[in-house]
Each structure stands twice: as C-alpha cells, then as structure tokens.
N, C-alpha and C positions, 0 to 999 in steps of 0.2 A: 687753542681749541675754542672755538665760538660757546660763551657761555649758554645761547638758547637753541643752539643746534648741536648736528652730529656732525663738523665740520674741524677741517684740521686748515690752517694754513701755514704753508712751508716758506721763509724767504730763503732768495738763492743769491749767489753772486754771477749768475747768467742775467741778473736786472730782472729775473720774475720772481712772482707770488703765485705759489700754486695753489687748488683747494681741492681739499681731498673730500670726497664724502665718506664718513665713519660706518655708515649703514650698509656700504656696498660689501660685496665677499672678498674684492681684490681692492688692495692699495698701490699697484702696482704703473694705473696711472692716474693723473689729477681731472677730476672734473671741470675744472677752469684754471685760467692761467690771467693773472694782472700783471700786463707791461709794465717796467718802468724807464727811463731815460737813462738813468743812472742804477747802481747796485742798493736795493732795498736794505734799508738797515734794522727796521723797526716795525710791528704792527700791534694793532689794538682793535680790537672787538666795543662796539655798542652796547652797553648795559641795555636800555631802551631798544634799539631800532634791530633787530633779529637779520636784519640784510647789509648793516652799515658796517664798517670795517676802517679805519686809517691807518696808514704807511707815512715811512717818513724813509728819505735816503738820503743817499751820498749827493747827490745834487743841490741841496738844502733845501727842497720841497716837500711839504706835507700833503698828501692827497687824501682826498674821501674818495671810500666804494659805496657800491651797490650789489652786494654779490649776486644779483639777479640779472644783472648784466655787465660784463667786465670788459665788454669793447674797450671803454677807455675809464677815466677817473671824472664822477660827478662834479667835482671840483678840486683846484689845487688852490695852496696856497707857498709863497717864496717867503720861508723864513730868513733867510742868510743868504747872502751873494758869495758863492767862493768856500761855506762853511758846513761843514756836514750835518745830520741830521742824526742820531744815536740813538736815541728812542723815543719814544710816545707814549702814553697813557689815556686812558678814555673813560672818566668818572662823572655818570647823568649828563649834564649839556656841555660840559667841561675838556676840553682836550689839550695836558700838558704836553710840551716837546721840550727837548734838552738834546743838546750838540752841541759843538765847537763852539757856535756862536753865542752858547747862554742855556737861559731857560725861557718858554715862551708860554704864555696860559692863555688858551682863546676858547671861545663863547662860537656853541654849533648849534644852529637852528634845532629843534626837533621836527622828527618826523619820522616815517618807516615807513 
C-alpha cells in the first residue's frame, strides 16, 4: 500500500503489477496494470515522490514507475545477468535490492 495514497499494489506471477485504487466501492478490477518481461518479485513505494514505485524481478532487473503512466518503466536498471531479483526497499534517495546475486544500494535522483 502506497504510504501517501489510497493505492494497493498487487505482484503476480502473470509478469504484472496491478493497482488497485482503495477509494473506489469495487476492488474487483485494477486501475492499472505494469508489464513486466519476467515474473515481478518485489515492490517499493517512494517515501518522497507520491507517483514513484520500484519493482525488481525474476529477470534481475530493477525498474522505476510513474504511476501516472504505466505504459512502460521510466527507467530500468540490470542488476544481475542470469540472477534474480528478491526484493527491494525504498528509504529517501536510497533503493536497496537483494537477490541471488548479493545486495545492491543505489542512489535515485529526486523528484515527483
């Protein structure tokens, strides 16, 4: 659940990220859907950016949203060749990931 909204996000093993809005009267379907290439394993909500969101999956890719548009991912990034991606974390500019291939701490622009 997005700490500064009414927003739920669901990972699947269909390779989506759904989002639900909390405010509506039915949760029956999602208000947006984020593709991914591989089965999402992980998300993390923006302390700061109220639209920002990262995924991490089975691909070993990290990707940044926008939940204001989920055509595709603002940016990715390839942690691991070959190595999964298990979870993420999102604390102020900070975004750890941890998977197969380790731990990784990376440094994200601000913004909203």
């Amino acid at each position: 659940i997005s700490p500064h909204q009414n927003v739920l996000l669901a990972a699947s093993t269909d390779r989506t990220v759904s989002i639900f809005d909390l405010r509506a009267s039915s949760l029956s379907s999602s208000t947006g859907i984020m593709m991914h290439p591989a089965t999402p394993s992980s998300i993390a909500t923006s302390e700061t950016g109220i639209h920002q969101v990262v995924t991490g999956s089975y691909d070993g890719v990290a990707r940044l949203w926008d939940l204001r548009s989920t055509k595709g991912a603002v940016t990715s990034f390839r942690v691991w060749d070959g190595m999964k991606v298990l979870a993420v974390d999102w604390a102020g500019n900070v975004v750890g990931i941890g998977g197969e291939g380790g731990m990784e701490v990376w440094r994200i622009a601000g913004g909203s």
